[in-house]
C-alpha positions in Angstrom: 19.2 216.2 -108.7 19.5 217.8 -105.4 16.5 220.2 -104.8 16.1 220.5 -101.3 20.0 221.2 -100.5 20.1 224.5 -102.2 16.6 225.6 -101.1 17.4 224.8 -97.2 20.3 226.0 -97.6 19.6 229.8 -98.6 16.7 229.3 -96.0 19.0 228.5 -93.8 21.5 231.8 -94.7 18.3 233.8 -94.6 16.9 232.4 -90.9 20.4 233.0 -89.4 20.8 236.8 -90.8 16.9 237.7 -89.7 18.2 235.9 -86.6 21.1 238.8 -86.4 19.0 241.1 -87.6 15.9 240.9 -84.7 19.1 240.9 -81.9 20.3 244.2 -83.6 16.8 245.5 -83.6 16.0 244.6 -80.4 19.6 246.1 -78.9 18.2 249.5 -80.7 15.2 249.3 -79.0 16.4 249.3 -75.2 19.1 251.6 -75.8 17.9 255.2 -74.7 17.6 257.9 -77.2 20.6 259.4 -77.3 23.0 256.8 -77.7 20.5 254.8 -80.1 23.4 256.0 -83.1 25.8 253.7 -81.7 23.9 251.3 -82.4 22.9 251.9 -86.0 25.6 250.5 -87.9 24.8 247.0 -86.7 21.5 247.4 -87.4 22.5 248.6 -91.3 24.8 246.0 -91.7 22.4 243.4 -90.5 19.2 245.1 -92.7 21.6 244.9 -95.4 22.9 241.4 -94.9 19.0 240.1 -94.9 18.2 242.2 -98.2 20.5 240.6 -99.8 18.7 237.0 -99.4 15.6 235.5 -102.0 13.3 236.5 -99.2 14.8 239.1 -97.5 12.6 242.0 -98.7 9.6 240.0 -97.2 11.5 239.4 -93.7 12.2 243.0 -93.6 8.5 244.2 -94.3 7.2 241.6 -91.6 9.7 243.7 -89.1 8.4 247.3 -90.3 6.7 248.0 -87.1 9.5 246.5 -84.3 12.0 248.5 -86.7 10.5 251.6 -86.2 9.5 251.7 -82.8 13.4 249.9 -82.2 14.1 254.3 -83.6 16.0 252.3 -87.3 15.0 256.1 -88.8 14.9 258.3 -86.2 16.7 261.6 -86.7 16.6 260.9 -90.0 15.0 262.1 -93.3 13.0 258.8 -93.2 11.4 259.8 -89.8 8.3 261.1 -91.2 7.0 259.0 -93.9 3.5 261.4 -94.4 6.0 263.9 -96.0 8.2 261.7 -98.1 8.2 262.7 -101.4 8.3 259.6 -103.8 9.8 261.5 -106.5 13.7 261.4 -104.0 13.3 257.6 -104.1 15.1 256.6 -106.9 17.9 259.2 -106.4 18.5 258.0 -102.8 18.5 254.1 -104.0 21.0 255.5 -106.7 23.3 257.8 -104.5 25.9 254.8 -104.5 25.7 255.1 -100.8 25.2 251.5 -99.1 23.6 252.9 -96.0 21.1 255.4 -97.6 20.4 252.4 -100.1 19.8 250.6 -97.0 17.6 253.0 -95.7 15.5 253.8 -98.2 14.6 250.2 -98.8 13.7 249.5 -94.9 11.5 253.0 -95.4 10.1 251.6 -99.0 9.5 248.2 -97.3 7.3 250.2 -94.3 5.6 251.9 -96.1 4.9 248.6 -97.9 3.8 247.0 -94.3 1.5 250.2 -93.7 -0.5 249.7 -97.1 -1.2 246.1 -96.3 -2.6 246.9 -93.4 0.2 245.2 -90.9 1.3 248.5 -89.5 -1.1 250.5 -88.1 1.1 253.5 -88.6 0.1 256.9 -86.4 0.5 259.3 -89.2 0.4 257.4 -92.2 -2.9 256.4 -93.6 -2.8 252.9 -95.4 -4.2 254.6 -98.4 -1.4 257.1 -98.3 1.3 254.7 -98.3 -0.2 252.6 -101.4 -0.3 255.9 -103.1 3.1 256.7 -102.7 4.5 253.4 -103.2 2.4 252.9 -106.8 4.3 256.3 -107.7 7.8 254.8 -106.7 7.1 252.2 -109.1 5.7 254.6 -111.7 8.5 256.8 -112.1 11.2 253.6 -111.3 10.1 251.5 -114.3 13.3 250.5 -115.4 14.2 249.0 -111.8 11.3 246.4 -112.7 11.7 245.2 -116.0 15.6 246.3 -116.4 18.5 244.0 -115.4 21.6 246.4 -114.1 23.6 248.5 -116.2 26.8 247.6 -116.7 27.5 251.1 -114.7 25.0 250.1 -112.3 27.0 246.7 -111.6 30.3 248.6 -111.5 29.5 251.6 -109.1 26.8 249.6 -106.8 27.8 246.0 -107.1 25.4 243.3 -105.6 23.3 246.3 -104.1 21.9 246.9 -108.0 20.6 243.6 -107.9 19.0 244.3 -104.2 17.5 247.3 -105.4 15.8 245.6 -108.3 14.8 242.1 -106.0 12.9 245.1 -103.7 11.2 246.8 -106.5 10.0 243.4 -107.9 8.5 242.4 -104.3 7.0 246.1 -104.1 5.4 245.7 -107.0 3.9 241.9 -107.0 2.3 243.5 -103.6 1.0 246.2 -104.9 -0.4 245.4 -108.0 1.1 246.6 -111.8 -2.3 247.8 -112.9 -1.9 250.5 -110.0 1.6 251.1 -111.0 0.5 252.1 -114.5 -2.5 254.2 -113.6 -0.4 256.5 -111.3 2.4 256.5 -114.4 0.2 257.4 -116.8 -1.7 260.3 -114.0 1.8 261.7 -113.7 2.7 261.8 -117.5 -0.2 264.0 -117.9 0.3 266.0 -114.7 3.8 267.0 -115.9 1.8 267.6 -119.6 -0.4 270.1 -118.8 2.3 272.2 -117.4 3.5 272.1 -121.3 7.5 272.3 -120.4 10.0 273.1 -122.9 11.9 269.7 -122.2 9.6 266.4 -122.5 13.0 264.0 -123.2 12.1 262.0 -119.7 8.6 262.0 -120.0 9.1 260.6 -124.0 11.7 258.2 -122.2 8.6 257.1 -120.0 6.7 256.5 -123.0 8.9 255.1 -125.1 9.6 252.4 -122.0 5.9 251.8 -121.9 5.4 250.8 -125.3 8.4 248.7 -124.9 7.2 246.8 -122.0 3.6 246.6 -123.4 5.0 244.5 -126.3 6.7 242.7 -123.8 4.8 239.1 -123.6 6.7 238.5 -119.8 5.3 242.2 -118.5 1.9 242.3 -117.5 1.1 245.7 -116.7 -2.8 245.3 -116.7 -4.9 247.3 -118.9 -7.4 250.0 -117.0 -4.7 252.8 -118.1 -5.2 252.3 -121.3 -7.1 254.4 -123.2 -4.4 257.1 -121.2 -1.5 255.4 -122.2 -2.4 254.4 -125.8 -3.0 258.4 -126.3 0.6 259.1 -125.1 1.9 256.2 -127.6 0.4 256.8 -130.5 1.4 260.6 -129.9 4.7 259.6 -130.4 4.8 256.8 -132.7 1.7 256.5 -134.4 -0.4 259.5 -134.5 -2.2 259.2 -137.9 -2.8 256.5 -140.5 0.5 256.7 -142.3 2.8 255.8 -139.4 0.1 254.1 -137.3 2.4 251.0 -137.7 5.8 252.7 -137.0 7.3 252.4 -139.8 10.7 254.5 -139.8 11.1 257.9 -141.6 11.8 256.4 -144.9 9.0 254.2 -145.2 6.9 257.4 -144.3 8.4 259.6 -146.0 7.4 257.2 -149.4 3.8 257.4 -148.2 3.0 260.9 -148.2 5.1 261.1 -152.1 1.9 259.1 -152.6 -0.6 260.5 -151.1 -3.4 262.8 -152.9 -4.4 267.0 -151.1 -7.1 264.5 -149.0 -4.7 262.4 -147.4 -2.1 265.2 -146.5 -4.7 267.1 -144.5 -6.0 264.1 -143.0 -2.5 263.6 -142.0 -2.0 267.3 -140.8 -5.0 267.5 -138.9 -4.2 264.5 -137.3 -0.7 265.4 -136.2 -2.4 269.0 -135.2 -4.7 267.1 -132.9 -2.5 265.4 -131.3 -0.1 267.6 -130.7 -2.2 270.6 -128.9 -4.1 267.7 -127.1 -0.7 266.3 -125.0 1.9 269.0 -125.8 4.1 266.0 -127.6 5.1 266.1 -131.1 5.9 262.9 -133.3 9.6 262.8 -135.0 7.1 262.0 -138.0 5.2 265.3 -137.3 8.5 267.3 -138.6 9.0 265.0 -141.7 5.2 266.0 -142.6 6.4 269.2 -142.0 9.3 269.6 -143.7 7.6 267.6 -147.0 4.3 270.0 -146.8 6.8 272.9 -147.7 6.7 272.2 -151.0 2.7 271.7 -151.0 0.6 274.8 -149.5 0.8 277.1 -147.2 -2.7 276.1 -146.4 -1.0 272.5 -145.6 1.1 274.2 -143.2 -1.7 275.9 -141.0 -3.4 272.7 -141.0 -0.2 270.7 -139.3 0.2 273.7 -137.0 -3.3 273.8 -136.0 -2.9 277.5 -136.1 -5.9 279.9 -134.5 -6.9 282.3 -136.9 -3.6 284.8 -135.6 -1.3 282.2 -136.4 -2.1 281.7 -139.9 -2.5 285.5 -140.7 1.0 285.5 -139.4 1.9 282.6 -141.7 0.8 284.1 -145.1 1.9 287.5 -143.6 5.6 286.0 -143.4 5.6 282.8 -145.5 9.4 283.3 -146.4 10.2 283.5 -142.7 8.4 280.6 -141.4 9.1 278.4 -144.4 13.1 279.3 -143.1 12.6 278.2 -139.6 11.5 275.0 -140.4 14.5 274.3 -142.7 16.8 275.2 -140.7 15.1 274.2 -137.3 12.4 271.4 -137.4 14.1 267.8 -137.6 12.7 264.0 -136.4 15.3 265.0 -133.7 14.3 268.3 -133.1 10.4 267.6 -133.4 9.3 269.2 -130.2 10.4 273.0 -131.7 6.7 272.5 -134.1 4.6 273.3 -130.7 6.8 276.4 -130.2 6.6 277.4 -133.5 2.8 276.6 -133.6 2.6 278.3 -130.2 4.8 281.2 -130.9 2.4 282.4 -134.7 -0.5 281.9 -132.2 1.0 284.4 -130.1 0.9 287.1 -132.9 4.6 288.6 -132.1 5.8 288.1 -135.5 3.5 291.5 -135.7 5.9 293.1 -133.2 9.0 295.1 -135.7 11.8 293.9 -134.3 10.8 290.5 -134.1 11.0 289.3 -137.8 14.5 290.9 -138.2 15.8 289.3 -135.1 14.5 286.2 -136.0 16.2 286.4 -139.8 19.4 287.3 -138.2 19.0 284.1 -135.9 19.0 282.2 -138.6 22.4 283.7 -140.0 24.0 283.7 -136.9 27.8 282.1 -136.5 28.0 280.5 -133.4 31.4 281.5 -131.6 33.6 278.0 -130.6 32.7 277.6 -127.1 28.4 278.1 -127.9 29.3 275.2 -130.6 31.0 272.9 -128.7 28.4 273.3 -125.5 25.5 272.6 -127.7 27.3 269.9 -129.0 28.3 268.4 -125.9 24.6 268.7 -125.1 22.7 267.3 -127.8 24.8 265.8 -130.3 25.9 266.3 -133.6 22.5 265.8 -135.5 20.9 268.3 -136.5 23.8 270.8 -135.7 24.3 273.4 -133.0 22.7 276.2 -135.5 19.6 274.2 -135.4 19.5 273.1 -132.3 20.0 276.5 -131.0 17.0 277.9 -133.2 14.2 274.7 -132.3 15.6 275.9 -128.8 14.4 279.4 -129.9 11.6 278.6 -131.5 10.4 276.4 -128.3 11.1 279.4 -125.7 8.8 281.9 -127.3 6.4 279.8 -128.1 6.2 278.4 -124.3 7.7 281.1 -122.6 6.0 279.8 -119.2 8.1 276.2 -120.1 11.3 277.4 -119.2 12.9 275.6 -116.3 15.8 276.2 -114.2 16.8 271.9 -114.0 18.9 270.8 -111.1 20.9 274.1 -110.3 20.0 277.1 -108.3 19.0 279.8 -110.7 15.8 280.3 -110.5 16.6 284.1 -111.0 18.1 283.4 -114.6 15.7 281.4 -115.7 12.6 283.6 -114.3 14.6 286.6 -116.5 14.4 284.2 -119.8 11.5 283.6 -119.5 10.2 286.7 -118.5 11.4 288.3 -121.3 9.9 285.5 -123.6 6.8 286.2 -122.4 6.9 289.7 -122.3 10.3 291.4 -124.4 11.1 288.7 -127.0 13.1 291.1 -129.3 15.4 291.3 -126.0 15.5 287.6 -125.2 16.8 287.3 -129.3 19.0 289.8 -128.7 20.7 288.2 -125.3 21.0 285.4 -127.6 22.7 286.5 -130.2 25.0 288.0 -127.6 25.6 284.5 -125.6 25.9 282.3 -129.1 27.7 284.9 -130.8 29.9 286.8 -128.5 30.4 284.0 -125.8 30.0 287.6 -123.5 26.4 289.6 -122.4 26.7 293.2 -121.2 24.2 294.7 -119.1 23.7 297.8 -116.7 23.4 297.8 -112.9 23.1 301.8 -112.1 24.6 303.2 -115.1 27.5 301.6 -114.5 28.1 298.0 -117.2 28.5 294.6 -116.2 30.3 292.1 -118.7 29.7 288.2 -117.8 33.2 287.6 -119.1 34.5 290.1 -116.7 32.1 289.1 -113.3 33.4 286.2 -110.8 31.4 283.2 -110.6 27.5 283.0 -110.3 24.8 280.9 -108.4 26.0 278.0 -109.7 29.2 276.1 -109.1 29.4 274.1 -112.2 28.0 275.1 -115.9 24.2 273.6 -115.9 23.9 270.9 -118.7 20.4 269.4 -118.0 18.6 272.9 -119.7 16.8 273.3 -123.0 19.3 275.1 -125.7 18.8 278.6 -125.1 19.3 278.3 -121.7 22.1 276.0 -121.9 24.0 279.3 -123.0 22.9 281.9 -121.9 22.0 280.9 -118.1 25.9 281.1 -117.2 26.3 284.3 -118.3 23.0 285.7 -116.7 24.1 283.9 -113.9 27.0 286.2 -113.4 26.0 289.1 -114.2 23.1 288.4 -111.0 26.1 287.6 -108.4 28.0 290.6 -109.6 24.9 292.9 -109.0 24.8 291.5 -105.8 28.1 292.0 -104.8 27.7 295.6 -106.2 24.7 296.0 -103.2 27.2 294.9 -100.1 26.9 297.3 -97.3 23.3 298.4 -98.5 20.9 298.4 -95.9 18.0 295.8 -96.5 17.8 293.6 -99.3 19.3 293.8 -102.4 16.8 293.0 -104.7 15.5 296.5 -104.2 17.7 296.8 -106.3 19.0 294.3 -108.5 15.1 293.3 -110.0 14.5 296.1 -111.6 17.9 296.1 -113.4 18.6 292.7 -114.1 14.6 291.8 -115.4 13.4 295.3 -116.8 12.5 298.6 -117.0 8.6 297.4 -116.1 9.7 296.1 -112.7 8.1 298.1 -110.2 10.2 300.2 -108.1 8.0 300.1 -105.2 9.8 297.2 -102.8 7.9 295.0 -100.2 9.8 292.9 -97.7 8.5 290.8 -94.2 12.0 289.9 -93.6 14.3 291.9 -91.6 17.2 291.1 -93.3 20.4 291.6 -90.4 18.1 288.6 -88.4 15.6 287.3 -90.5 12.9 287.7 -88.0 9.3 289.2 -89.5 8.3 292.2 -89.2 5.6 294.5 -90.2 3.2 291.5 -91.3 0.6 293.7 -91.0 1.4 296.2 -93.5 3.1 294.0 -95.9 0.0 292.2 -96.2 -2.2 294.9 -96.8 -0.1 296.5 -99.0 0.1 293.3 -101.1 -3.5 293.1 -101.0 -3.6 297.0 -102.3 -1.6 296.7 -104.8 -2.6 292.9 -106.5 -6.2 292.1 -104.9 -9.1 293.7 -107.3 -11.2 294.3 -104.3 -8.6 296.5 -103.2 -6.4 298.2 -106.0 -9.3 299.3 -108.4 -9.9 296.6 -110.2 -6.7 297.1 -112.3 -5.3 294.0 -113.9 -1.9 293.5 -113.6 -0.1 295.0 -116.6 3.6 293.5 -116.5 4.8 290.1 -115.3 6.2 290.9 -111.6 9.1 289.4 -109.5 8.4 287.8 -106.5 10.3 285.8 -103.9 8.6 282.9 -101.9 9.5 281.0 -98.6 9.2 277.7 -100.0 8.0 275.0 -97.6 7.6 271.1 -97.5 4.5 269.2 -97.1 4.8 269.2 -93.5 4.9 273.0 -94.0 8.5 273.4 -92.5 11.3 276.4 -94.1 13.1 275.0 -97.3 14.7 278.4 -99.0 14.0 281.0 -100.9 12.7 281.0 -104.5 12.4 283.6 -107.6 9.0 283.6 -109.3 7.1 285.5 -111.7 3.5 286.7 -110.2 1.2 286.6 -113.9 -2.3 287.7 -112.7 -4.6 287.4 -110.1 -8.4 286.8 -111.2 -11.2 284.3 -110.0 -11.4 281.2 -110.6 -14.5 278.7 -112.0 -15.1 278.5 -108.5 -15.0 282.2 -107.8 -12.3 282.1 -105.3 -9.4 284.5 -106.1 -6.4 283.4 -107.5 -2.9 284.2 -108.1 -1.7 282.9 -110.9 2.1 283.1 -111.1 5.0 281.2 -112.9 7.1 279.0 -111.1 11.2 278.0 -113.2 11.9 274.9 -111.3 10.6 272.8 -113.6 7.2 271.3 -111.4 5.1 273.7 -110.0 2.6 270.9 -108.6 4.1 270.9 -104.8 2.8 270.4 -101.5 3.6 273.4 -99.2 2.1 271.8 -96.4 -0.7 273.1 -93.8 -3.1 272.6 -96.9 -1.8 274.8 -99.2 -1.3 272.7 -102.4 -0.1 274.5 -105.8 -2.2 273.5 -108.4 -1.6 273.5 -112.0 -4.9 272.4 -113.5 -8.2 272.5 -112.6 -8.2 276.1 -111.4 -8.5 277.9 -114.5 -4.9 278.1 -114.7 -3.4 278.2 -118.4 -0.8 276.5 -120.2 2.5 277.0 -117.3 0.9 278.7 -114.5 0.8 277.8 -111.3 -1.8 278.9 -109.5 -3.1 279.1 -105.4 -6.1 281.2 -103.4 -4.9 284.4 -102.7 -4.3 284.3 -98.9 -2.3 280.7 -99.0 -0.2 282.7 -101.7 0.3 285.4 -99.9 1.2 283.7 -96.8 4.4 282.3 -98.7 5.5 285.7 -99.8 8.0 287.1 -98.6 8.8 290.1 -101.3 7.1 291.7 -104.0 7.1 294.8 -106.0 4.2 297.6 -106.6 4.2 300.7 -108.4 5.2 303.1 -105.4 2.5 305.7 -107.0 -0.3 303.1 -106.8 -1.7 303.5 -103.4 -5.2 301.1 -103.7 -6.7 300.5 -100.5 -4.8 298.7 -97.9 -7.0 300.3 -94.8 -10.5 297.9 -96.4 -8.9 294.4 -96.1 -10.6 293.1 -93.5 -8.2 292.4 -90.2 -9.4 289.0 -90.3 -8.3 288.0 -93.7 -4.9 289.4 -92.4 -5.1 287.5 -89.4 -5.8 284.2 -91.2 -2.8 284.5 -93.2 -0.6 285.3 -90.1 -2.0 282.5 -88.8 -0.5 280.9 -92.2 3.1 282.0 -91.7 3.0 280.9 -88.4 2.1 277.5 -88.9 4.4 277.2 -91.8 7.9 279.1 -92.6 7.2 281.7 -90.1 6.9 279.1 -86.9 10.6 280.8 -85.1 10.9 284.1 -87.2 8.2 286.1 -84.7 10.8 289.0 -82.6 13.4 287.5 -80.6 13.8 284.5 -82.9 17.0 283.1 -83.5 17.4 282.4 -87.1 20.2 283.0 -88.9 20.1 286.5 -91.2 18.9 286.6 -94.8 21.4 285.7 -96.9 22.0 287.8 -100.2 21.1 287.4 -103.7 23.9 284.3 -104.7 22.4 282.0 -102.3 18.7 281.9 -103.7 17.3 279.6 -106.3 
C-alpha cells in the first residue's frame, strides 16, 4: 500500500506549478501597462499548468485578487466582470481554444473569490457574482454530472476534463440547491416568452429528471414544486402517463378508458399545456386517439376559448386533417399552435381555410425535402414537419426567432405577416417548399431569390423552426438585393426597402437620428418629438396603433456601450398595471429579456406584456431608437412634449449608444441594409 507517495507527490506537482505560476504573476504585475502582453503567454501557460492539478481550481481562486491587479484580463472581454453575461460561458469554455478556455476559468474562478467574500472586488458586488456563477452552473448541467464526450475528448483533450474538475469545484462552493433555483427561474423566464422552439429548454428538463433519479446527484429540493411542474409537463401530466410509461402502454389505457376518464385526461393535458407553453409527446397520442371520439373531446385537449371551438365545429374536417397529418409524439409542440392559432379566430379570414387545405396537399420540391430532412429527421416526414412548423407559427406568431444568424429582418417579416397577413405567410410557403424560388416586388420592378446574390447570411441557418428553415434563405436574398437596388440613394435605405419587403401597411413616413455618410446624430430633437407624435397617446390623439410597425434599435450591453443595429417590430404602446407607458414591441432574436445598461432593462413579464412581447417605459425605448415609421399624414402633436422629457432621453443616448455620435464624432458611417441583424 503506498498512500502517501502518490498523494505528496501530486502535492508536490501542484506546489511547484503555483510556485511558477505566482513568479509569472508577479513578472505581470511590475511590467508597465503596455508591454504587460508580453508577458501573458507565461502567465496562460502557467494558469493552465496549475488547472490541470486535483487542487488547482482552488490555488487559482486563492490568487483571484493578485491576478487581477498583476492586469491577467486586462484589455480583454473578461475586464469587466459586472457586465459578463453568463449565458457566453459555456461557449467560450467550448470554443476549443486553450487560452480562452484558460481564461474564462481564471474569470469563473474570480468571480468565485468575489462571492466568498475574499475579493473585495470594486465593481462587483459579492451577491452579483454568486448570481452569475449559480446561472453558469444552471445552464452548464451537463459539465457537472457528464463525463466528456467522446468529441469533447477528441477536439479538447485533457482540457474537457479541466473544464469539468472547475465546474465541480464551482459548484461544491456554491451550493446545488442555488444552482437548481436559478435553473428552474430561467426555464420559466425563457417560458413566458412562449417561443416556437423549446428543444433546449425540454433538453434541460429532460436532464433534470435524469439527474433527480440519480442517487449520486444531490441537487436539494427548494426548487421543487418549480421543477416538478416542468417534469410532469413533459412526462407525466395526468393520471395515465403519470408513471411514464411509453406510447404503447398509454395508448392501451385510453382504449380503456370510459367519456369521464378521457376528459379528465384532456383537461389535464389542456392545463398543463397553457400553464408552461410545453406539450407532452403523450398530449399528441391523446390527440390523435380523441379523433375518433368527439369533437367536444377535442376542445377539451385544446383548451380552446369560446372562438376556438366555434372555429372547431365551424371546420371540423379541417382541423381533424391537421392533426393527421401534423400532430406526432415527435411533433407534439405543433398542439399549442394549433390551440393558439383557433383561439386566434383566422380560420374566419377566406383565404385562410383554402391555403391551409392546399398546405396540406403540397409536394415539397427536392431541395425543401432534403433540408427538412437534414433538420429534423426522417420521423414524421418533411410534409409534417413542415405543417406542425406551420401550425406553430400562426399560432405564436410573436415565437419566431431569428437563431444564431443575422436576419433579424427575415425573421421580423415571418412573423409579421403571421401576426398580421397569414394568407401571405401560407402563400410564401408554398412558394419556398414548392418552388424552391419566392418572387417579390421592390418598385415595380420583380425580384426572384433564385436570381439575387447572396443574403445577410454566409451559410444557410439550420438552428430555425421549420418554416423558417426555408423560407429565411430566400427572404434573405431578396432583402440584400433590395439593398443593393438603393446604392447611391441619399440616406438610408430602409426608406425604402420596409415598406416593400414587409407590406403595404408599413408607413411611408421615415424617421432617422443617424446621419448616414458619418453616423453622427442629428436632429434629436425632432426625431423625438415626432416619435412621441406619432406613437405616445398623450400626443397623437389617443389612436392605438393599427398595424405592426418596423423599427430599428441601437442595441447596447449592460454596461450600456454600442453593439449593432437590430430589426424589430413596435406592437403597441399602452400603460401598464403601474400606469407608466409602455412600448410593447417584438423582438426575433430569440430572448428579448436583455440588459441595455444605464437601467434600462427589457422586460418580458411583469409589465403587462403578453405572450412574446417585449416591453420597456417609453422614454428608455425611445432612447434606443434609432428609426421608425409614421403615417406622413398623421401630424399629432410633437410641439406639447414637454422639453424635459426630451432632454431626459438625450441624456439617455448619451450615456449609452450615443456617448461619441454628438457633431464632429468619428464614427465610422452607417452601414447598409446587409450588415444588420
Amino acid at each position: 500500500m503506498k498512500p502517501t507517495v502518490d498523494v505528496s507527490g501530486a502535492a508536490t506537482t501542484l506546489d511547484k506549478r503555483v510556485a511558477a505560476l505566482d513568479d509569472a504573476t508577479q513578472a505581470m504585475a511590475e511590467t508597465r501597462d503596455f508591454g504587460k502582453h508580453t508577458k501573458l503567454r507565461r502567465l496562460l501557460e502557467a494558469l493552465r499548468r496549475v488547472l490541470m492539478q486535483p487542487g488547482g481550481a482552488a490555488a487559482v481562486q486563492a490568487r483571484a485578487q493578485a491576478l487581477e491587479e498583476a492586469g491577467v484580463f486586462q484589455g480583454t472581454d473578461w475586464a469587466s466582470p459586472e457586465i459578463l453575461i453568463p449565458a457566453l460561458v459555456g461557449p467560450g469554455l467550448h470554443s476549443g481554444d486553450a487560452d480562452t478556455v484558460v481564461m474564462e476559468a481564471t474569470s469563473e474562478l474570480r468571480m468565485l473569490a468575489v462571492a466568498r467574500g475574499e475579493f473585495a472586488h470594486p465593481t462587483l458586488p459579492a451577491e452579483d457574482a454568486r448570481q452569475f456563477l449559480s446561472q453558469v452552473l444552471a445552464t452548464n448541467l451537463e459539465l457537472l454530472f457528464s463525463a466528456p464526450s467522446e468529441a469533447e475528448r477528441v477536439q479538447q483533450g485533457r482540457t474537457a476534463q479541466l473544464i469539468r474538475d472547475l465546474f465541480r469545484h464551482l459548484a461544491d462552493e456554491v451550493g446545488y440547491d442555488s444552482v437548481m433555483d436559478n435553473l428552474v427561474d430561467e426555464i420559466w423566464r425563457i417560458l413566458r416568452q412562449r417561443p416556437i422552439q423549446v428543444e433546449a429548454v425540454q433538453t434541460l428538463i429532460t436532464r433534470i429528471a435524469v439527474y433527480r433519479n440519480d442517487p449520486d446527484v444531490a441537487l436539494g429540493v427548494s426548487s421543487g414544486q418549480g421543477i416538478d411542474r416542468l417534469i410532469t409537463g413533459l412526462f407525466g401530466t395526468t393520471e395515465a402517463c403519470r408513471d411514464d410509461p411509453g406510447i404503447e402502454v398509454f395508448r392501451s389505457r385510453l382504449e380503456a378508458m370510459d367519456t369521464g376518464g378521457l376528459q379528465y385526461e384532456a383537461t389535464g393535458f389542456a392545463r398543463a399545456m397553457h400553464d408552461t407553453g410545453l406539450v407532452s409527446p403523450y398530449h399528441a397520442e391523446l390527440l390523435r386517439f380523441l379523433l375518433r371520439e368527439s369533437d367536444y373531446l377535442l376542445g377539451e385537449a385544446l383548451g380552446l376559448s369560446d372562438t376556438g371551438r366555434n372555429c372547431l365545429l365551424r371546420y371540423s374536417e379541417l382541423v381533424h386533417r391537421l392533426i393527421e397529418v401534423a400532430v406526432h409524439p415527435q411533433t407534439a409542440q405543433s398542439i399549442y399552435g394549433l390551440a393558439l392559432l383557433l383561439d386566434r379566430g383566422i380560420l374566419y379570414e377566406p383565404p385562410v381555410v383554402p391555403a391551409l387545405w392546399r398546405q396540406l396537399a403540397l409536394e415539397l420540391s427536392p431541395a425543401a425535402h432534403e433540408r427538412l430532412t437534414a433538420a429534423f429527421g426522417e420521423t414524421p416526414g418533411p410534409q409534417a414537419r413542415l405543417v406542425a412548423g406551420v401550425l406553430s407559427m400562426l399560432g405564436l406568431p410573436l415565437g419566431v426567432g431569428q437563431g444564431d444568424n443575422p436576419t433579424c429582418q427575415s425573421a421580423r417579416a415571418l412573423s409579421m405577416w403571421a401576426y398580421n397577413d397569414p394568407d401571405y405567410l401560407l402563400q410564401v410557403v408554398v412558394w419556398a417548399a414548392r418552388d424552391d424560388e419566392i418572387l417579390m416586388h421592390f418598385e415595380g420592378q420583380p425580384i426572384s431569390s433564385q436570381d439575387s446574390e447572396t443574403g445577410v447570411a454566409s451559410t444557410l441557418p439550420t438552428d430555425l423552426d421549420p418554416v423558417s428553415l426555408l423560407v429565411v434563405p430566400h427572404l434573405d436574398r431578396i432583402y440584400a438585393e433590395m439593398g443593393r437596388r438603393c446604392v447611391g440613394r441619399p440616406g438610408d435605405p430602409h426608406r425604402w426597402v420596409n415598406p416593400e419587403f414587409h407590406g403595404w401597411w408599413t408607413a411611408r413616413g421615415f424617421h432617422i437620428n443617424v446621419d448616414v455618410a458619418t453616423g453622427n446624430l442629428v436632429d434629436l430633437d425632432e426625431f423625438l418629438r415626432q416619435f412621441h407624435a406619432s406613437y405616445h397617446p398623450t400626443y397623437n390623439g389617443e389612436q392605438p396603433l393599427i398595424h405592426p410597425q418596423p423599427a430599428g434599435v441601437a442595441v447596447t450591453d449592460s454596461a450600456a456601450r454600442y453593439i449593432g443595429w437590430h430589426a424589430i417590430t413596435i406592437l403597441r404602446v399602452a400603460p401598464d398595471p403601474q400606469d407608466v407607458m409602455r412600448v410593447y414591441f417584438y423582438n426575433p432574436n430569440n430572448d428579448s429579456g436583455q440588459d441595455w445598461g444605464d437601467g434600462v432593462v427589457v422586460s418580458t413579464a411583469g409589465n403587462g406584456e403578453r405572450f412574446g412581447e417585449a416591453s420597456l417605459p417609453f422614454d428608455q425605448f425611445a432612447s434606443r431608437l434609432y428609426i421608425f415609421h409614421a403615417d406622413p399624414l398623421e401630424h399629432g402633436e410633437p410641439e406639447r412634449v414637454p422639453a424635459e422629457d426630451v432632454a431626459g432621453i438625450i441624456g439617455y443616448i448619451e450615456r449609452s449608444w450615443g456617448n461619441d455620435r454628438l457633431p464632429g464624432g468619428t464614427l465610422q458611417a452607417l452601414e447598409g441594409p446587409a450588415s444588420r441583424g
